[in-house]
C-alpha positions as CSV (number, residue, x, y, z in Angstrom):
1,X,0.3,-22.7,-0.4
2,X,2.6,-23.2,-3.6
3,X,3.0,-20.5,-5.6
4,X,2.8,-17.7,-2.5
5,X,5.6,-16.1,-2.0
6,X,6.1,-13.7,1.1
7,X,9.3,-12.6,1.2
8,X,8.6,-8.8,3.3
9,X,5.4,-8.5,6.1
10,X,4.7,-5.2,6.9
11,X,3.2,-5.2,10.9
12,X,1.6,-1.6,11.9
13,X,1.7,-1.2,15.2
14,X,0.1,1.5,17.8
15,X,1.2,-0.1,20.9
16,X,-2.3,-1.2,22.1
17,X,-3.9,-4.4,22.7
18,X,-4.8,-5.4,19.3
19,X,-1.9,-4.6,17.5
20,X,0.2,-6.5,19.5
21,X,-2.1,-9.8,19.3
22,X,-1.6,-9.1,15.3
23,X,2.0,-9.2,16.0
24,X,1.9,-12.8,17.0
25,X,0.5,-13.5,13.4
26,X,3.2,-11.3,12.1
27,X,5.4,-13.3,13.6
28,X,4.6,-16.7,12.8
29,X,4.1,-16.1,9.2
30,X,7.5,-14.7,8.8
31,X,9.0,-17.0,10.3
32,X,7.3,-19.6,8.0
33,X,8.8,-18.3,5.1
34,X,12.0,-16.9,6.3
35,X,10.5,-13.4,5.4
36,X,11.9,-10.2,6.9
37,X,9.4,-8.4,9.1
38,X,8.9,-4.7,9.1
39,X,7.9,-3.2,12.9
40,X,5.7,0.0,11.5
41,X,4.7,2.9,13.6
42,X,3.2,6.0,12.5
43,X,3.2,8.8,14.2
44,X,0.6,11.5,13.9
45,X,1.5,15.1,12.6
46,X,1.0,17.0,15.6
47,X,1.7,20.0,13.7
48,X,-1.7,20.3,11.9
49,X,-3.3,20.3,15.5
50,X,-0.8,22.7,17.2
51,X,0.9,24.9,14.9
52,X,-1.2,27.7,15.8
53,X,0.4,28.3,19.2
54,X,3.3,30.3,18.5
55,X,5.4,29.3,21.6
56,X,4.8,25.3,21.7
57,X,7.7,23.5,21.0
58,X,6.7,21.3,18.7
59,X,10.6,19.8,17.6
60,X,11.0,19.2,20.7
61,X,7.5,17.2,20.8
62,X,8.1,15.4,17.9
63,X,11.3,14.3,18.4
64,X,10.0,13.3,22.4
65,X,7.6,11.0,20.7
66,X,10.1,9.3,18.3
67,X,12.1,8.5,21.3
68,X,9.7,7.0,22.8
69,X,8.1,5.2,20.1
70,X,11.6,3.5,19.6
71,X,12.1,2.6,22.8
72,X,8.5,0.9,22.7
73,X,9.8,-0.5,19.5
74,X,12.7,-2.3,21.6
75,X,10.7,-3.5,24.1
76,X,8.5,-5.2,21.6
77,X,11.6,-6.8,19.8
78,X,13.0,-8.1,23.0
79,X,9.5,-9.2,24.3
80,X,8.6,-11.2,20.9
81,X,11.8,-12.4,20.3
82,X,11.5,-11.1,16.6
83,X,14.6,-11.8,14.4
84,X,15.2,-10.7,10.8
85,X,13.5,-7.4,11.7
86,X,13.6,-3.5,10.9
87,X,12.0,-0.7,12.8
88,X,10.6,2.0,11.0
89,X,9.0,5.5,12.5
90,X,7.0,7.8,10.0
91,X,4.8,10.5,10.7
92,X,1.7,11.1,8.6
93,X,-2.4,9.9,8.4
94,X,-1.5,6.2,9.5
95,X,-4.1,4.2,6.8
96,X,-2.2,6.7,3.5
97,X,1.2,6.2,5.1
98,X,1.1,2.6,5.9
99,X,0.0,1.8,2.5
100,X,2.7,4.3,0.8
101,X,5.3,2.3,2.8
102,X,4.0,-1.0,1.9
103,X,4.1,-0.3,-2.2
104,X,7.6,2.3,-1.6
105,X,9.1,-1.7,0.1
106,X,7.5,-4.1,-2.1
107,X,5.4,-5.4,0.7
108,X,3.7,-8.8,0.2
109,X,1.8,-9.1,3.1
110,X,0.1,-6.7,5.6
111,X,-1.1,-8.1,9.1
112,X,-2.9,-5.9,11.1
113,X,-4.9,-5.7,14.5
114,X,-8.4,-5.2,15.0
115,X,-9.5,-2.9,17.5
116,X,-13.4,-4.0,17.1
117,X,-15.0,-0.3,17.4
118,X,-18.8,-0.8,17.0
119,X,-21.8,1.8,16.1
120,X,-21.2,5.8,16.2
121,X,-17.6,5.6,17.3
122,X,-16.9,3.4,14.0
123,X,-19.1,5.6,12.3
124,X,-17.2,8.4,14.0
125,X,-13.3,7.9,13.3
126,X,-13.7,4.6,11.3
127,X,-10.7,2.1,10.9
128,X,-7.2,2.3,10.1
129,X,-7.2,-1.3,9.1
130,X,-10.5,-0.9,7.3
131,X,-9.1,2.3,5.1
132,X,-5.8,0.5,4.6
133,X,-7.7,-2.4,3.2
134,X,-10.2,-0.5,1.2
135,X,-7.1,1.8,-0.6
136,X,-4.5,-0.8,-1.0
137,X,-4.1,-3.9,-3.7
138,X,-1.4,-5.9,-1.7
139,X,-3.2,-8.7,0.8
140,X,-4.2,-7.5,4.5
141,X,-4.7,-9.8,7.1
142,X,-7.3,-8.2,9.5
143,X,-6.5,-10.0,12.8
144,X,-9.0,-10.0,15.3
145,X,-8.6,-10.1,19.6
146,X,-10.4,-13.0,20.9
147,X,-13.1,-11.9,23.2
């Protein structure tokens, strides 16, 4: 591998299955290079899909899920062991926001987890990981779950 340098991996994660197997790639590789890892979540606007009910309490909402998402954030760091890490929460359309935060950091490397949606349901609502790699120029590693 001379001449590749990875000095920042960027590690979207949703909390499921296949995120978290990605993570273990993450992981390794920056630990190989002594690279810092970024912990990614994005969190969906929730105000496009409720902001036409005048009462719901949508601050309250959002900031509910940050909490949470940070506290899943923990648990991940103290379950993986990960060192030389930051935590990031955003809000946004996950595939356009993870990319923006990857060329905003000077991202090297992008690892990201498979979630292996086949026929109308991939036809349906597609793929983070596939839009991300289809709209971004810095390397994506699409990890896959074993079966």
């Amino acid at each position: 591998m001379d001449g590749v340098v990875i000095k920042k991996v960027l590690m979207p994660v949703d909390f499921s299955d296949a995120s978290l197997y990605a993570l273990t790639y993450a992981k390794a590789i920056s630990e190989k290079f002594d690279a810092k890892l970024y912990l990614y979540h994005c969190m969906t606007d929730i105000n496009a899909y409720i902001s036409y009910i005048p009462s719901f309490p949508t601050e309250d909402a959002i900031k509910n899920l940050r909490e949470e998402s940070m506290r899943e954030m923990e648990h991940i760091i103290n379950k993986y062991s990960l060192k030389n890490v930051e935590t990031v929460i955003e809000m946004g359309v996950p595939a356009d926001a993870i990319v923006e935060f990857a060329k905003r950091n000077q991202i090297d490397l992008i690892v990201m987890g498979a979630h292996g949606k086949r026929g109308l349901e991939r036809f349906m609502f597609g793929s983070t990981t596939e839009r991300v790699m289809r709209i971004c120029s810095i390397p994506v590693l699409e990890v896959k779950m074993p079966h």
